[in-house]
N, C-alpha and C positions, 0 to 999 in steps of 0.2 A: 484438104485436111485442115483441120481447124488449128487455131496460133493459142494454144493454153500459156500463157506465165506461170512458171513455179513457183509455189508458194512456200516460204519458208515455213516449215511446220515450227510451232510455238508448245504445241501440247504433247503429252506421249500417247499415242496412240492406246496403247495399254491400261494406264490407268488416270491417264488426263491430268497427270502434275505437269508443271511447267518442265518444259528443257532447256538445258543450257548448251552452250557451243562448246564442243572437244578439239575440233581439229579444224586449221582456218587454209586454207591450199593456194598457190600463185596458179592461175594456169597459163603461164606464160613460162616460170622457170620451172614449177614444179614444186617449188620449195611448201613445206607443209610446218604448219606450223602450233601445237600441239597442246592444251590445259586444260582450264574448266573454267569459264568465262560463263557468265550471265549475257542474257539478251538485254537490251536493249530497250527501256519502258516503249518507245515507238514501235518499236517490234512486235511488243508482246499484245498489240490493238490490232481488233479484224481488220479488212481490207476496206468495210464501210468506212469504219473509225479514222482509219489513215488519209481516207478522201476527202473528207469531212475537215481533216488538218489544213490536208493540203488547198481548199477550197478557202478555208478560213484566210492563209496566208496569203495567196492569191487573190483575194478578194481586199484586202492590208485590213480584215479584221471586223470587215464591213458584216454583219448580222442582216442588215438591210437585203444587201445586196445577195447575200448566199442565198435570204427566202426568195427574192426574184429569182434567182438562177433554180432554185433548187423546187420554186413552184409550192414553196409552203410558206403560213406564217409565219412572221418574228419569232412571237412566242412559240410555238413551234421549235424551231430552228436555237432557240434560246434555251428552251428545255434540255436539247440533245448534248450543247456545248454543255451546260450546269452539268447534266449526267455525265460526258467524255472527263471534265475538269474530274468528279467525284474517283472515277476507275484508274486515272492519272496520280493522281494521291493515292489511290489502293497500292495501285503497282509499285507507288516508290516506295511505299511503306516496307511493304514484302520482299523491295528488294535490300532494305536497311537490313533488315531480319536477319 
């Protein structure tokens, strides 16, 4: 049987606006815990997006080295960070709003 990770859904199924978080659960006590909370700009980035962070960080930021790892050019790899920063600034904007 295959190992799927759940993915936090970020969009509504429905009509594709963002979701926010209602209800946060312990599963160890149980206790639940109840609002209307926004996600998280990190969150709200596909699962490329997020690898892409996490690859940046791990790498301490090296560009160089993500195009080795990642088997693309610089500039390549340069582009995607300039567009990731660009949706980064969208999402905090929207979540000022």
């Amino acid at each position: 049987m295959e190992n799927r990770e759940k993915q936090l859904p970020v969009t509504c199924p429905s009509c594709g606006g963002d979701l926010n978080v209602k209800v946060l659960g312990c599963p160890n006590c149980r206790t639940e815990v109840s609002g209307d909370y926004d996600l998280p700009v990190l969150l709200r980035l596909s699962k490329d997006e997020v690898g892409f962070v996490l690859s940046f960080i791990k790498n301490s930021g090296s560009l160089k080295e993500m195009a080795n790892e990642m088997g693309l050019s610089y500039p390549t790899v340069r582009n995607y960070l300039n567009e990731l920063i660009e949706k980064i600034g969208r999402l905090e904007d929207d979540s000022d709003n």
